[in-house]
N, C-alpha and C positions, 0 to 999 in steps of 0.2 A: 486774285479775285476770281478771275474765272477758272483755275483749277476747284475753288470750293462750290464752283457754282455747277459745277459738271461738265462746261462748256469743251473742257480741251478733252476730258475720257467720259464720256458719259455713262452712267450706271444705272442700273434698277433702284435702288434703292438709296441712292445718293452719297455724297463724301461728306464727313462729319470728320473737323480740324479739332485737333487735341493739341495743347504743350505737354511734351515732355518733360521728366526730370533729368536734369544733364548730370554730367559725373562730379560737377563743382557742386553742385546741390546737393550729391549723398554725398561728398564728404566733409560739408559743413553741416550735415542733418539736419536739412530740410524738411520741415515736417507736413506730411500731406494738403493738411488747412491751409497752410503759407502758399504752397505748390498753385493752391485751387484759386486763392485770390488772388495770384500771379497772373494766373491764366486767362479769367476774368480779366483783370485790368490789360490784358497784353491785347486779348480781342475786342473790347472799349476801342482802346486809341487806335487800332490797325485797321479793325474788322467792325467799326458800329455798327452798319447791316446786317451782318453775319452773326451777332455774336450768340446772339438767343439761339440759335442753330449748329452750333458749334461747341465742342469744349468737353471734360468728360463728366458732368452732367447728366447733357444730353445726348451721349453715346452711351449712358447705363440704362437711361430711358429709353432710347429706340430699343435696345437691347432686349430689354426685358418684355417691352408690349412686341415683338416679335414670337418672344419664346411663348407669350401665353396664347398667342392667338395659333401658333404649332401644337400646343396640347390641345386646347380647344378642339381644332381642327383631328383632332386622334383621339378625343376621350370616350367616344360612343366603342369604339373598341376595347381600347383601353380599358374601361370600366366591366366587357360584358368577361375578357381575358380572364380579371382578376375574379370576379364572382366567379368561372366555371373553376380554375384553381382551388379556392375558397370551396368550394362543394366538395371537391376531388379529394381534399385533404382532410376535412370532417367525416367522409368517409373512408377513408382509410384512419383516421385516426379511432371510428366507431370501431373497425374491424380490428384493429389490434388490442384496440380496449382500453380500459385506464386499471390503475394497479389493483390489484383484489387488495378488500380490506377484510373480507366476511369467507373461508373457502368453501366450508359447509354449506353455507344456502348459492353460492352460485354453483354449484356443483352439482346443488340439487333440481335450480333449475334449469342447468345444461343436460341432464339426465329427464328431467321433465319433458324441454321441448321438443328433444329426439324422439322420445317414443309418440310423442304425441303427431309429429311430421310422420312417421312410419306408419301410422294408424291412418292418416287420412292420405297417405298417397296408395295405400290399399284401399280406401273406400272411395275414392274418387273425388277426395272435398278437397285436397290439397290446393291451396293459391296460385302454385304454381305450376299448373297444368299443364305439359306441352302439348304442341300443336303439329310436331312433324312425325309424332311416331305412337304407339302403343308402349303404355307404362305403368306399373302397378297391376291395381285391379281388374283396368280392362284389358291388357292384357293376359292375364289369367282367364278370365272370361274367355278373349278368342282362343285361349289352347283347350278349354273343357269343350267348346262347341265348336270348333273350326278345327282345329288341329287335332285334338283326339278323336274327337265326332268323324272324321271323313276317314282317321284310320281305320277305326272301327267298320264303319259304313264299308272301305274296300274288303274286308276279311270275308270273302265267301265263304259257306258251309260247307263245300265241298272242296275247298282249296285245299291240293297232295292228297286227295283219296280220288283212287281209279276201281271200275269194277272189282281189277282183279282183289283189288282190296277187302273189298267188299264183299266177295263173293268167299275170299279166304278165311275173314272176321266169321263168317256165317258157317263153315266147315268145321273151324278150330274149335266154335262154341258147341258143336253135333257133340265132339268126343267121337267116338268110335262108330254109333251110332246112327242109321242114316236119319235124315228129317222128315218131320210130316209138312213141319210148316215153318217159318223163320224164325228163329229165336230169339229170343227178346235180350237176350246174354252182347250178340251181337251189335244189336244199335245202341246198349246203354252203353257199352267199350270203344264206337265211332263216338257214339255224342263226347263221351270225356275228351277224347282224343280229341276231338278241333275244338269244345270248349274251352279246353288246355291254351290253346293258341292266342287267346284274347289275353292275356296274363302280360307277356311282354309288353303289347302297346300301353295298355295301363299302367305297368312301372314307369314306364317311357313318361307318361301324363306326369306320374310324381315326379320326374328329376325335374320337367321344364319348369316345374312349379318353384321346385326349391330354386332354381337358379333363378328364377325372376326375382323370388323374395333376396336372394345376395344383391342382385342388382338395385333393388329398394335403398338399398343400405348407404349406397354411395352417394345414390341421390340426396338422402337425407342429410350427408355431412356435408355436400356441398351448399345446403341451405343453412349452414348454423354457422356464421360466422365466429362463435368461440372454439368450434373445434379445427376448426385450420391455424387460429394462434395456441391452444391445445394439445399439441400432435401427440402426445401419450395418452391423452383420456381419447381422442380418436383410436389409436391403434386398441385401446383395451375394450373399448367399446365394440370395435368390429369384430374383435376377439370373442366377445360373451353372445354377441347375438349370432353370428355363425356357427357358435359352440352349440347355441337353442335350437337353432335349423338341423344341426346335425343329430342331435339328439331324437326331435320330433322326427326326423324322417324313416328313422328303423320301424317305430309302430305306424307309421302313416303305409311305409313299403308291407310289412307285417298283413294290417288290414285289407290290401286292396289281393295282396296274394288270397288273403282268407277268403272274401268275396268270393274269388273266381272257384275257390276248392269247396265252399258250400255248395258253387253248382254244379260240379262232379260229385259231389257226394254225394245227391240221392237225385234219379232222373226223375221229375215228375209229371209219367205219363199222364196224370189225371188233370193236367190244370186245362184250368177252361178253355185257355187262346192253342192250346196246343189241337192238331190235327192228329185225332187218336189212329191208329193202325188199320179200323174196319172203316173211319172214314176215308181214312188215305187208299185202301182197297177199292171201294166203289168206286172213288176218281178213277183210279186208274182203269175198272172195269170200260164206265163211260167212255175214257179216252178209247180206249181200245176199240170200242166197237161205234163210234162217232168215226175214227179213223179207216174202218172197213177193213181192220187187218185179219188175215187167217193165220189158225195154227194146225199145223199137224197135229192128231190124233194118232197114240201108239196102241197098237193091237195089241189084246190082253195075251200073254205069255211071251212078250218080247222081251227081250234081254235090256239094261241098262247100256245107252251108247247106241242101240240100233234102232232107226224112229221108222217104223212103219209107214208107208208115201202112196200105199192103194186106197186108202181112201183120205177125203181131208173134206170137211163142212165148212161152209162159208160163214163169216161172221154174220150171227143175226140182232137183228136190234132187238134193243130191251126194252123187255114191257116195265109198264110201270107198276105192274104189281110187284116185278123182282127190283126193283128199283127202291120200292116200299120197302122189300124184304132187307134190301140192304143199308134202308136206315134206319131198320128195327135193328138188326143186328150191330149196327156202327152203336145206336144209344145202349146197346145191352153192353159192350166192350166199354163204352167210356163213364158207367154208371159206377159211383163212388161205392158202392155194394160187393158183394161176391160173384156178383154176377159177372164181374171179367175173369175172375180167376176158373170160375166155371164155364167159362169157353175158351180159354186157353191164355190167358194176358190179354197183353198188345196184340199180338196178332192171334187171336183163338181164333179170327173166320177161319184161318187154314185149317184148324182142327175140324169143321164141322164136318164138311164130307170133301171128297176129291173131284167130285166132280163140280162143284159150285167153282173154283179153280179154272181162270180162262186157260187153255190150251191144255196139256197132256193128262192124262187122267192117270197115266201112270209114270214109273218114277224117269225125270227128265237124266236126255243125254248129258252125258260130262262131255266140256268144250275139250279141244285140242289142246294138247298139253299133259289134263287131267286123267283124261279115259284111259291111259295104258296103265292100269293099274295092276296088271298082272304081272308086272316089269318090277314090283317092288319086292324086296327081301331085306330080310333082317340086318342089320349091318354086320359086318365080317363074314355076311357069306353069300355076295355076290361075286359071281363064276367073277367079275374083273376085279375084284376090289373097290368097287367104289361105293359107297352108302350109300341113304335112302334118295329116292328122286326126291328134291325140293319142290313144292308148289310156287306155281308163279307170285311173288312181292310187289312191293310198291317201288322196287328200284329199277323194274327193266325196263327196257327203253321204252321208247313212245311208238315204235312200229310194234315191239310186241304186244303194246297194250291195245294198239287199233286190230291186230292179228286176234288176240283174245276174247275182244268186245264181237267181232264177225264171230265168233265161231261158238258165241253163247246160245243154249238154245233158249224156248221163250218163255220158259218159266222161270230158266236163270235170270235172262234182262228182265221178267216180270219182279222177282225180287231183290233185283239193286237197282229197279226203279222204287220200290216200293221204300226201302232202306235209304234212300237218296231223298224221296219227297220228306218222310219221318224226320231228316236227320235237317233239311231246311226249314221246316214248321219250328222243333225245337231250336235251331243254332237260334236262327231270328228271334225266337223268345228270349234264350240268357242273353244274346247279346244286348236288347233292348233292355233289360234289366241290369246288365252291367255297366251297360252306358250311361246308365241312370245314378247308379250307386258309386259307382266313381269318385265323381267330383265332388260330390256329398262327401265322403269318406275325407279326401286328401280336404277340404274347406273345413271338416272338424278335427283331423290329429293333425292339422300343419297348421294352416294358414291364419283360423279362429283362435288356435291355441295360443300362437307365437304372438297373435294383438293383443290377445287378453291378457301375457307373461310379460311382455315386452320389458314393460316397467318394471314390476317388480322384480324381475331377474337382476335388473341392473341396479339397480338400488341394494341387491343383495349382493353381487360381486363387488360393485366398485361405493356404494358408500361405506367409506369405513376409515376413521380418522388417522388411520397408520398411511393412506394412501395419498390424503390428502397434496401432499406438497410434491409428490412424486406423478401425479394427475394432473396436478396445476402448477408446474412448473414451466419458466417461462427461458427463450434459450438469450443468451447475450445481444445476441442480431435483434432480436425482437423488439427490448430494451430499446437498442440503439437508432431503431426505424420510430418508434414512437414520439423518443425525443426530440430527430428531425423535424418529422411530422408537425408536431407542436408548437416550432420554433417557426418553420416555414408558414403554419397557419395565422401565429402572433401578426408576422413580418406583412402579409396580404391584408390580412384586417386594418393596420395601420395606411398603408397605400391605400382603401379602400375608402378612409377617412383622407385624407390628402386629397385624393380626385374630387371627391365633393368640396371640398375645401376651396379647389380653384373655379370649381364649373361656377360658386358664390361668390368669385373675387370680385373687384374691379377693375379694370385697367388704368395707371396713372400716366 
């Protein structure tokens, strides 16, 4: 009695006394019913206090209201487990798909939602926008005004032209010929020359373009859950629209070369924002004598190379009647009329007279270098052998070029100042003009074209019923994850129904 009663081992949840079946009962086959009313009558007569507490009755009952109140106590888990499961596997069961019955129209509309995802992640309507970096559209955008714009913006007009450059451009175009006044032969052959130079960053603008648009591409199949169970109509896919990029990109590169070589192709001294040559003249007049600078005056019958130093006049200020004169003369040069070619082009003030000409009235010294011109002879018959002197280039070092710049006199620096202001007026103009046409160009043979083809291109390579099963074929693994899938999904949904099942029971 007092071992059922807990007295001698006490326990938490108390001793509950069963009869056993002895081995004399299985092998007369005992049958459980007989066992139980055995048991019954045995704790009657031994155990009447005990008996309702005892016996295996009420060891299947403690049993059971133990285990329910353990679920219980776990179902608010248990339940949230099974739902994220249950999600987990409906999605993946979406992304592998269920078997095609129709191939034609889902093909058509995998081919549909591609191009349509490619279209709005270039226009910037995509759903799925990110939020850590530049992609599609607006990055295009920051390479046409951020990244092309500031290349452009560093390319100065005079970047790799030095006087001597300058002043040799101006000698080459004479011929043989001395000069009265700069030739216009010369600034239209510098203008080419550094207009030339904007050519590369622009190509540059088209490659970052086209690589942005490949990058599009990935993005887009990582949005379409059919093409990762797909993987042949993915690779034919990337296949045709890469083919489209490359295609588009020879007229796209084509066009923006064109561009730059329409503005080498004809200089156009006349346009309005350009600083024509007798206006760039008076500037300079004004600078000069704003600055108080003097110039030596060569006594008439001096030689070339010897500047006469007995007499020299101080710079005097300008009236404003020659001030006047010199905006009559600037509007008579930049006048759409005959009227430039009848004062000499671009630069006719030189032709007017020599003495309107700040500093030497007659013909200026040749710098150091230049002046020993007596020293030249025909080739193969100099006393040493060695052919004509070369003129200073644009490749000698930087001390000869600071040696050559001291040693100009000042009507030389007067005209590769003059030739340097012309050649900023213009640069700045094509460049503002090319900055402009640019992205224009590369947004209509690339970027506009490949939205508005997208689709149809693909519709013309890959719909086409011989491809069908070879596009949308599916590999064995894939099969074999689906069925899983299905089988795992069944199995939760069921458990899913069970949990409710007991949270409604009752406890007996």
């Amino acid at each position: 009695m007092d071992m059922l009663t807990g007295r001698v081992i006490p326990v938490k949840l108390g001793i509950i006394g069963v009869v056993n079946r002895s081995q004399l009962d299985i092998k007369k086959s005992k049958g459980i019913k007989d066992a139980l009313q055995d048991e019954s009558s045995f704790l009657q007569r031994r155990y009447p206090g005990l008996a309702s507490r005892n016996g295996l009755p009420y060891l299947a009952q403690s049993l059971n209201r133990l285990l329910l109140h353990h679920i219980r106590s776990c179902l608010p888990d248990l339940k949230a487990r099974i739902s994220v499961m249950i999600t987990q596997y409906q999605q993946l069961l979406t992304t592998l798909g269920e078997p095609i019955s129709d191939q034609s129209k889902v093909l058509l509309q995998i081919i549909t939602r591609f191009a349509a995802a490619y279209c709005a992640i270039v226009e910037g309507t995509s759903d799925g926008l990110q939020t850590t970096e530049l992609s599609g559209g607006a990055r295009i955008c920051y390479i046409f005004h951020e990244t092309y714009g500031r290349t452009l913006q560093s390319v100065c007009a005079l970047d790799g032209l030095s006087s001597s450059d300058i002043l040799t451009a101006i000698r080459n175009s004479t011929g043989p010929r001395p000069s009265l006044f700069v030739p216009e032969i010369a600034f239209e052959m510098l203008a080419k020359r550094q207009i030339q130079r904007l050519e590369d960053p622009s190509l540059r603008c088209v490659d970052l373009v086209y690589e942005e648009m490949q990058r599009i591409i990935a993005c887009c199949a990582s949005n379409i859950p059919e093409l990762l169970r797909f993987t042949g109509l993915h690779d034919r896919i990337v296949d045709v629209i890469t083919h489209l990029l490359r295609r588009r990109l020879v007229p796209t590169n084509t066009m923006v070369e064109n561009l730059v070589a329409i503005e080498t192709a004809y200089i156009n001294t006349n346009h309005p924002d350009f600083v024509g040559g007798a206006a760039s003249l008076s500037e300079l007049i004004l600078k000069d004598h704003a600055d108080g600078r003097r110039r030596p005056r060569t006594v008439a019958g001096t030689t070339p190379g010897h500047v006469a130093t007995t007499e020299t006049k101080p710079a005097q200020p300008v009236a404003e009647g020659k001030v006047s004169k010199i905006a009559q003369e600037s509007s008579k040069v930049d006048a759409p009329d005959g009227a430039a070619a009848a004062s000499g082009g671009l630069f006719g003030f030189f032709g007017r007279s020599r003495g309107d000409l700040p500093g030497d009235a007659s013909p200026a010294p040749v710098p150091a270098g230049l002046s020993d011109m007596s020293s030249v002879k025909p080739r193969g018959l100099s006393s040493t052998g060695g052919g004509l002197n070369a003129l200073p280039t644009s490749e000698q070092t930087t001390e000869r070029n600071n040696a050559f710049k001291s040693a100009l006199t000042s009507r030389q620096r007067f005209e590769c100042e003059l030739i340097e202001n012309l050649l900023r007026s213009y640069f700045l103009l094509v460049r503002k003009n090319v900055q402009d046409s640019v992205p224009k160009a590369v947004m209509h043979f690339l970027v506009n074209n490949v939205k508005d083809n997208i689709q149809s291109e693909l519709v013309q390579k890959l719909y086409k019923p011989e491809l069908f099963e070879e596009l949308l074929c599916e590999s064995e693994q894939m099969v074999q994850r689906r069925k899983e899938a299905a089988e795992m999904l069944e199995a939760l949904q069921r458990a899913q129904l069970i949990v409710g099942e007991i949270r409604d029971s009752q406890l007996f």
